[in-house]
N, C-alpha and C positions, 0 to 999 in steps of 0.2 A: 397385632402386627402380622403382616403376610411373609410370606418366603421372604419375597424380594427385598423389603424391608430388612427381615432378621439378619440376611447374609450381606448386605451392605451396610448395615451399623458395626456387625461383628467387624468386618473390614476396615471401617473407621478405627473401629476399636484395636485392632492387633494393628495398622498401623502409628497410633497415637503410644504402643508402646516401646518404640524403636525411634520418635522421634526425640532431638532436643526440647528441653522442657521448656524455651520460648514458643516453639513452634505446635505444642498444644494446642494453643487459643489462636491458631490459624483454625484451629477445625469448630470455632466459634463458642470456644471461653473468652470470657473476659480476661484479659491478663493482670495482676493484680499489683503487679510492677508498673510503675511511673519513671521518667525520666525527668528529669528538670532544668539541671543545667552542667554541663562541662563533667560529664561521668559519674553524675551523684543525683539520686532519685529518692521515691520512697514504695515500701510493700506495705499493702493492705491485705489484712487475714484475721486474725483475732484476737485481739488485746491492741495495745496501742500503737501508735501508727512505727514501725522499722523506718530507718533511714539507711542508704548505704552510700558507699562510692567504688565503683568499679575501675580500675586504670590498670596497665600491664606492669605495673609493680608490686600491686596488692591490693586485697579486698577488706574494706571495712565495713561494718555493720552495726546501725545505733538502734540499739533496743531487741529484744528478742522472743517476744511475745509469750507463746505456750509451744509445748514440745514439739505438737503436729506440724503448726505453720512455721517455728521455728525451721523444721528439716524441710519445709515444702520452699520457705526461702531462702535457704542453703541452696536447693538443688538446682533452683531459679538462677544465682547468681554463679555457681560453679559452669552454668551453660556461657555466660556471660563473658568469661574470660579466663586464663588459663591460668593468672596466680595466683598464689596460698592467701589464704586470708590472715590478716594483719590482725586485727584489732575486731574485740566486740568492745563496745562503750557503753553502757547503763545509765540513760540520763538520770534514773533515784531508784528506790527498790523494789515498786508494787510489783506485787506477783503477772501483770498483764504488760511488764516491762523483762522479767527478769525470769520467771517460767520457765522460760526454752534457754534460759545458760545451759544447760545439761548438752542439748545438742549442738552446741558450740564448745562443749569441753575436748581437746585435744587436737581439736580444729582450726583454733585460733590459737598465735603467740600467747596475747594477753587478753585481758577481760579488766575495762577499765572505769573509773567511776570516783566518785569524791570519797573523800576519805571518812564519812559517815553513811556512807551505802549500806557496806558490810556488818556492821551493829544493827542498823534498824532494818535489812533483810533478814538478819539473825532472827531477831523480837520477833516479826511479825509471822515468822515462821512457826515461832516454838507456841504461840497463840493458836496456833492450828494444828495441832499437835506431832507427834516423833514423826509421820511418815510425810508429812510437809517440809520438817525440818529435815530429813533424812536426804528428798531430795532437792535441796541448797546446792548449785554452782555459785559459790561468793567471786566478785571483784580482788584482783591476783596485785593489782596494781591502783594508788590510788595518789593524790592528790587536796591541797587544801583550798586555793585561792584559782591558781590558773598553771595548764600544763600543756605545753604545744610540742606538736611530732610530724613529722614527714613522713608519708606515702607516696611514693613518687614523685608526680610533678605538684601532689596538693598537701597544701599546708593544711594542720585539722589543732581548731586551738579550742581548748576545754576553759569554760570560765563557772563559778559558783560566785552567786552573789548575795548567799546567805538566805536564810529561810524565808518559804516562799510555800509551796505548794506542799512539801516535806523541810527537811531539815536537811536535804541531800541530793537538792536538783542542780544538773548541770546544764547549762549552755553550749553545744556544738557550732559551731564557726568553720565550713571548711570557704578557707579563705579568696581560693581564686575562683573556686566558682560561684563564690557571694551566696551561698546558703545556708541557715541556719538550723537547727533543732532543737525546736524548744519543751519537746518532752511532755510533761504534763502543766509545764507553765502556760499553758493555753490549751484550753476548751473550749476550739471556737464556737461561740454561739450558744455554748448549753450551762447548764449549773455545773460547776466546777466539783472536784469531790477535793476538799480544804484538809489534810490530814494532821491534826492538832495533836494528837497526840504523837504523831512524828515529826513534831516542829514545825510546823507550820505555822507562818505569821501573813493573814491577809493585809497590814498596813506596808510590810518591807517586799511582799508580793508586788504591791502597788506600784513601789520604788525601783523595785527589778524590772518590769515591763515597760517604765517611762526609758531606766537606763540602757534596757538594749536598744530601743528602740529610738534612743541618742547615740548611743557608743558606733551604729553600724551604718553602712551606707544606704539610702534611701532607698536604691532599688534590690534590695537583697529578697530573694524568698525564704520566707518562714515553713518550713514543717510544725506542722500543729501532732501532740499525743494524741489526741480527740478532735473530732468536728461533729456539728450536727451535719444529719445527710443534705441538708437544705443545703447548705456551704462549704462545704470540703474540711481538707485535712493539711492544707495549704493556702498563704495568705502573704500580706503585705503588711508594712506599720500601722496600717490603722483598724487593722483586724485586732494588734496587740493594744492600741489605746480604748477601744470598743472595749476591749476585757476589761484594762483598768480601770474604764470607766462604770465599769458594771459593779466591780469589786470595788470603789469608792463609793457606789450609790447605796451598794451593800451594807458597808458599815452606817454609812450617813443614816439610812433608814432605820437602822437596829438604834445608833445610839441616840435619835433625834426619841424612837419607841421609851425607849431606855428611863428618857430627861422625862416623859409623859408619866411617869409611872406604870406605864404597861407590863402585863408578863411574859412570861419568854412564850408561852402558849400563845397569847394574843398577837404575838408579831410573829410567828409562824402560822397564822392561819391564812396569809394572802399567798398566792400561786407564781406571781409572776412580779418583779418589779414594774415599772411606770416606765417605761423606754426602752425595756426589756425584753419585750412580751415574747420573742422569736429564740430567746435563750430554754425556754421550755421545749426542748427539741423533739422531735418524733421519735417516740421510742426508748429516749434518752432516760434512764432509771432515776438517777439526781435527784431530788425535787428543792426546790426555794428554799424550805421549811430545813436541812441539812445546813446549807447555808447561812441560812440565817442564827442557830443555834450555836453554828462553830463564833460567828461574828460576836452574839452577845460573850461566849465565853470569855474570847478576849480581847471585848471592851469592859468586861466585867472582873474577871478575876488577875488580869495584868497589872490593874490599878491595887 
């Protein structure tokens, strides 16, 4: 790097630390905020996908990744607007949803979530032992069936439709600007991670993804927890019947293995279903063979 070089990056640089944190990725970052529709977007950073909504009432924020990108989309959306933030929401517990509660503690009013969050964030904590569990921000507030609140001018209705992907996933609905979060209920496009031992049922999964995708109006956009890079992290109803239908081919495959007498080894040795093939995502960790193994279990031990 020459003179001329070194003293005009450093200039970039000393003025990138005086600007608003929008105005960074004017000096050609990508900005990792999206907008979508009527004040409500999504942040991409590390762990699953953030949802917020921005209005001059108050700031809400669904999901909260890990600590770093936590405070890095804090600082994004405090540029944003000038009110306190309202609400963080936890669509269920993984630690790639629920990580960065710490930097959302004192932050936020409340910290919200179904009312089986806090037990199986608990568990899965103490499974990773005292300094995991030490640092736990649990959900302050919680809910069984369905719990609706005003932020301003947008309605934000929480719905659970019973086990699904955990045992503690929520449904986000902000209602006038018709968009959805659907948490880790959708993977679009890659192998799912099915968490069975937090309640997870792939057949009432099934019944959930037909249901919201009845219960809500056709043009609504979905926020996805996960996307393969191929397709985003946002979609339409037929990105959620693609899932269902992946997770109906799923079981069908295992139990049709199942009737064959096959072993759970032998129906986990194929890679990709038959219509599937683009769910084996780039880079995507997952593999079929997870899948597969959570399905025999219960098509197996349920009966």
């Amino acid at each position: 790097m020459d003179r001329r070089e070194f003293l005009l990056k450093s200039a970039l640089m000393g003025a990138a630390a005086t600007l608003p944190f929008h105005k960074l990725f004017a000096l050609g970052q990508e900005s990792p905020f999206t907008t979508l529709r009527r004040n409500v977007g999504t942040f991409v950073g590390s762990g699953g996908t953030i949802g917020w909504l921005v209005n001059k009432d108050g700031i809400v924020v669904i999901d909260s990744q890990f600590p770093e990108s936590a405070r890095t989309c804090i600082s994004g959306l405090e540029d944003m607007g000038d009110a306190a933030f309202d609400m963080l929401i936890n669509t269920h517990h993984h630690g790639d949803h629920t990580a960065g509660n710490p930097a959302f503690e004192g932050k936020v009013k409340r910290i919200v979530a179904h009312e089986n969050v806090p037990d199986l964030q608990k568990a899965a904590a103490e499974r990773n032992g005292k300094e995991a569990l030490d640092a736990q921000v649990y959900p302050d507030t919680t809910y069984s069936k369905t719990w609706t609140t005003d932020v301003g001018d947008e309605t934000i209705r929480l719905t659970h439709y019973g086990p699904a992907h955990t045992g503690g996933d929520t449904v986000i609905y902000f209602e006038k600007a018709n968009v959805i979060h659907m948490g880790d209920l959708m993977f679009n496009r890659a192998h799912p991670f099915i968490d069975r031992g937090s309640g997870a049922s792939i057949s009432n999964w099934i019944t959930t993804l037909e249901t919201v995708a009845d219960e809500y109006p056709a043009d609504v956009i979905y926020i996805f927890g996960h996307g393969n890079t191929d397709y985003g992290i946002t979609g339409d109803k037929s990105d959620l019947m693609l899932k269902r239908d992946f997770l109906t081919a799923l079981l069908n495959y295992t139990e049709k293995g199942i009737s064959a007498g096959k072993s759970l080894e032998e129906l986990k040795a194929v890679e990709t279903l038959d219509g599937f093939e683009e769910f084996k995502a780039p880079g995507w960790r997952l593999p079929l063979s997870a899948n597969i193994e959570v399905a025999y279990a219960e098509l197996t031990e349920d009966n």
